[in-house]
C-alpha positions as CSV (number, residue, x, y, z in Angstrom):
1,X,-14.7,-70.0,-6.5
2,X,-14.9,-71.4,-3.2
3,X,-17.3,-73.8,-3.4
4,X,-14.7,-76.5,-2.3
5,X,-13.3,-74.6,0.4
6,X,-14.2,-75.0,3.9
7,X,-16.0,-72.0,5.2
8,X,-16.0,-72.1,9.5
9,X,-16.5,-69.1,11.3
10,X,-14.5,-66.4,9.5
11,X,-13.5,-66.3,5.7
12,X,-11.4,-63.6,4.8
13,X,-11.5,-62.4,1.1
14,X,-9.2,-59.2,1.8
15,X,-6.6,-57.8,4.0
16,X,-4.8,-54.7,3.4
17,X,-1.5,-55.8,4.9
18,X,-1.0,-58.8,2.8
19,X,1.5,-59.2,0.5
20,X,-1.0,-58.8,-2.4
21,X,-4.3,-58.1,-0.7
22,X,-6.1,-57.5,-4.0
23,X,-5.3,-60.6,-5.5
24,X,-8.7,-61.9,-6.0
25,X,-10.5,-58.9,-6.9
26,X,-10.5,-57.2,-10.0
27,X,-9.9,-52.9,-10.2
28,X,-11.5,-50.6,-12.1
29,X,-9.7,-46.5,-11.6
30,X,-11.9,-44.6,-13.6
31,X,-11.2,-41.4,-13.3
32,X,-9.5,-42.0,-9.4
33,X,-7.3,-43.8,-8.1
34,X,-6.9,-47.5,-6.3
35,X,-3.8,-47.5,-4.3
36,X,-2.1,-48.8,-0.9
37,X,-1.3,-46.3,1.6
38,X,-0.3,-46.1,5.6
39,X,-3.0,-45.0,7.3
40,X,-1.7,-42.3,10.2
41,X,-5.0,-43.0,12.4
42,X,-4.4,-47.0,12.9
43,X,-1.1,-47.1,11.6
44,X,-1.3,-49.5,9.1
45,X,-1.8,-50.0,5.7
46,X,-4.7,-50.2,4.4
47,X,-6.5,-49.6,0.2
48,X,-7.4,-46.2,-0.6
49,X,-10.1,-45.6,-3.4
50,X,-10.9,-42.4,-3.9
51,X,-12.7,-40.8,-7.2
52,X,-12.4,-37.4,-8.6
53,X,-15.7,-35.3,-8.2
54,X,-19.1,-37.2,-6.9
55,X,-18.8,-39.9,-9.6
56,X,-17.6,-43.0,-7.5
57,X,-19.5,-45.1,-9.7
58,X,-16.1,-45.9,-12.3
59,X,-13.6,-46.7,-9.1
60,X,-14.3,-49.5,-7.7
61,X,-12.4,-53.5,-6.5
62,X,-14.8,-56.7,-7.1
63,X,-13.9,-60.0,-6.0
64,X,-13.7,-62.1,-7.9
65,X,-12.0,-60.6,-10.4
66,X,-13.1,-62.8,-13.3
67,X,-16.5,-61.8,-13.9
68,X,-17.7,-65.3,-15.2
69,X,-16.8,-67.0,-11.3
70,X,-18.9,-66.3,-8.6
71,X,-17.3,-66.6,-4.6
72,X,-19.7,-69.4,-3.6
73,X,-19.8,-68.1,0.0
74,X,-22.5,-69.2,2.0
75,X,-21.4,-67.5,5.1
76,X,-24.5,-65.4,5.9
77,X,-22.7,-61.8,7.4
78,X,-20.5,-60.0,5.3
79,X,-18.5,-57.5,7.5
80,X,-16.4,-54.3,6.0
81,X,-14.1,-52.4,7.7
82,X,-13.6,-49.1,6.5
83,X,-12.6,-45.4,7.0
84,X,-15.7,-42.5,6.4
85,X,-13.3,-40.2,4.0
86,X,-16.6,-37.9,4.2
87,X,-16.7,-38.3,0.1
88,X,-19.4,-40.2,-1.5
89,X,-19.1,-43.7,-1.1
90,X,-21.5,-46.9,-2.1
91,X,-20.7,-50.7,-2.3
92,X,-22.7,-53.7,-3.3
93,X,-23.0,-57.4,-2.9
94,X,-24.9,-60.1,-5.0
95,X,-26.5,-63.0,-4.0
96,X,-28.5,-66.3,-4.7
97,X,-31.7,-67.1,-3.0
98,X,-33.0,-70.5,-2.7
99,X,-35.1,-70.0,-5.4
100,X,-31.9,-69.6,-7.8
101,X,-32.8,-66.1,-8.5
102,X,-30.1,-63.4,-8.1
103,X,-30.2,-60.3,-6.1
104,X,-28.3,-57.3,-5.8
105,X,-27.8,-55.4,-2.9
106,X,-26.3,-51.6,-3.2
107,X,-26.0,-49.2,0.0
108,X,-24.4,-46.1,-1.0
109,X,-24.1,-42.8,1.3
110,X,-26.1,-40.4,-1.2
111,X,-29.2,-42.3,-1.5
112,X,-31.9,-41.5,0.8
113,X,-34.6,-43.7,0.6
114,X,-35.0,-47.3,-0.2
115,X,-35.7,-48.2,-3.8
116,X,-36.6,-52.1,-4.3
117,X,-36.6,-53.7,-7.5
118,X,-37.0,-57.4,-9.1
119,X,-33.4,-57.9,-8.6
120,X,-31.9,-55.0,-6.9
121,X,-32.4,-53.6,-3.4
122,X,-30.5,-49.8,-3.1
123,X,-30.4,-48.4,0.4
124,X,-29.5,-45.4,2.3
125,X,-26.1,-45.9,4.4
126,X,-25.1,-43.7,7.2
127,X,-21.4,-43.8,8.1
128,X,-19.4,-42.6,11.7
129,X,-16.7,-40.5,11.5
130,X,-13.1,-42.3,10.6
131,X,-13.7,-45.7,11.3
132,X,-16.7,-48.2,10.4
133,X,-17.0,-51.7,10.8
134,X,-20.0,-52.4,8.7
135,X,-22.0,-55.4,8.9
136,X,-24.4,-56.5,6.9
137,X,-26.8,-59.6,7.2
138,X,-27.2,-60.9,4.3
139,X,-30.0,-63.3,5.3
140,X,-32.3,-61.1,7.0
141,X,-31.5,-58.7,3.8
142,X,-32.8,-61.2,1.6
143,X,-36.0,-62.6,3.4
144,X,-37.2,-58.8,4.1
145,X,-36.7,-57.8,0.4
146,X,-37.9,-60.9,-1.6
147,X,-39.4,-62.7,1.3
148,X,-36.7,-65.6,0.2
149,X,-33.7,-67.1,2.2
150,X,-30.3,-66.2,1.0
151,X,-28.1,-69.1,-0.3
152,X,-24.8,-68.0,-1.1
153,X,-23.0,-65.0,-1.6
154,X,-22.1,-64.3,-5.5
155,X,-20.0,-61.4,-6.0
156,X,-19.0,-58.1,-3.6
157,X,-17.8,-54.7,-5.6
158,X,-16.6,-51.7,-3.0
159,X,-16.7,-48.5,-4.7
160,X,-14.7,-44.9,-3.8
161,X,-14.4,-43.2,-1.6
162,X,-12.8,-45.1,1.6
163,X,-10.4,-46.2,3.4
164,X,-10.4,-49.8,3.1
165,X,-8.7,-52.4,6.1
166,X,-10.3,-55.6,6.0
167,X,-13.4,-57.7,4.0
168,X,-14.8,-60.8,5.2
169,X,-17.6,-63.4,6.2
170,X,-19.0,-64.5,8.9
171,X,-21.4,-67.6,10.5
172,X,-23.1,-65.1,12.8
173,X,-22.2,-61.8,14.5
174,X,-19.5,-61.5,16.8
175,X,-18.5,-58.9,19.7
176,X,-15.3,-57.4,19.6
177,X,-14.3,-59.2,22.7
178,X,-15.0,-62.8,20.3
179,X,-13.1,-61.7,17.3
180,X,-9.7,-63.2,16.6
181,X,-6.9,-60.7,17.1
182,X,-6.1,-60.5,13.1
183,X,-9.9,-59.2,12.9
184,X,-9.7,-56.4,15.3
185,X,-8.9,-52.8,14.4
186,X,-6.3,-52.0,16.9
187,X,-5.9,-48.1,18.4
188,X,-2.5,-46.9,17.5
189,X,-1.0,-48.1,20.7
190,X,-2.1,-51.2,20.7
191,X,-1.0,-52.4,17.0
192,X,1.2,-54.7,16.1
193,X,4.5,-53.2,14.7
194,X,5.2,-56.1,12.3
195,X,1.8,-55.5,11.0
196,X,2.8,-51.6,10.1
197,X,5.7,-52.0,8.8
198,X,5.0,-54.3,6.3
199,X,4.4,-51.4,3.7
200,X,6.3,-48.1,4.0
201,X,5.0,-44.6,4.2
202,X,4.8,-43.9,0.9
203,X,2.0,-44.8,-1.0
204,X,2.0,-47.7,-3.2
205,X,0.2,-48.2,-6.5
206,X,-1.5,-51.7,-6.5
207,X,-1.5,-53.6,-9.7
């Protein structure tokens, strides 16, 4: 999907105060729901999935959302910020080692212990309260597990329950005092008004 496209430092694949920040990624409701809201805490808007009862496993957002593409990132960190809604809540990411073999990656909150197959890694995930920027190295994830190196990212699915501001890649990991302004999570006070205005207090059903 991206194969073409230059990939530097940062490579965004969603932000929830775009005009249509699930435009690449495909959504799946289940029995939940998938919707844009204005989040009171940062004061922005940002994608809800949420999921009745424990099973989170039906909701869910992949990117991309044609199944038969694959995002052809080779950016090694994938960073997620998110909101701890203190429900159940599990992502996961596929890749492609240099061997051309391809591995799935799952953390969820409700597993506690690590359970490592041929082709799929699932890991515990401990979460902060409110807000999480989650980072996960994808390299050093692959080499540990299949004692490989990774190659390129594949696919990323992000399951209820969250609060869900920004995806994206990085070349390395960067301190908050390195991140470009439309990367940081601001406090309240400190964000931009034309950023949290771009979506009104009522919530919005994303389609």
């Amino acid at each position: 999907m991206f194969k073409n496209t230059e990939q530097s430092k940062y490579f965004s694949i969603l932000y929830s105060a775009d005009q249509r920040p699930l435009s690449l990624w495909d959504k799946k409701r289940g029995i939940g729901q998938i919707k844009r809201i204005q989040d009171k805490d940062i004061q922005s808007p940002v994608m809800e999935l949420t999921a009745e009862g424990t099973n989170v496993i039906t909701t869910y957002i992949a990117c991309p959302s044609d199944p038969r593409k694959t995002l052809s990132i080779t950016l090694p960190f994938l960073v997620m910020v998110i909101k701890n809604l203190k429900e159940d809540f599990t992502f996961e990411v596929q890749v492609l080692d240099d061997k051309n073999v391809p591995r799935r990656f799952r953390a969820s909150s409700y597993h506690c212990k690590v359970q490592l197959k041929p082709f799929t890694c699932t890991f515990p995930m401990r979460l902060d309260d409110d807000w999480n920027q989650i980072v996960v190295n994808l390299q050093d994830f692959t080499e540990r597990a299949y004692s490989t190196n990774y190659a390129e990212t594949l696919r990323v699915q992000i399951h209820a329950n969250c609060h869900l501001w920004r995806v994206y890649f990085t070349d390395r990991m960067y301190s908050e005092d390195e991140l470009p302004a439309e990367f940081k999570l601001y406090l309240p006070e400190q964000f931009k008004a034309d950023v949290a205005s771009q979506i009104p207090e009522d919530s919005e059903e994303v389609t």
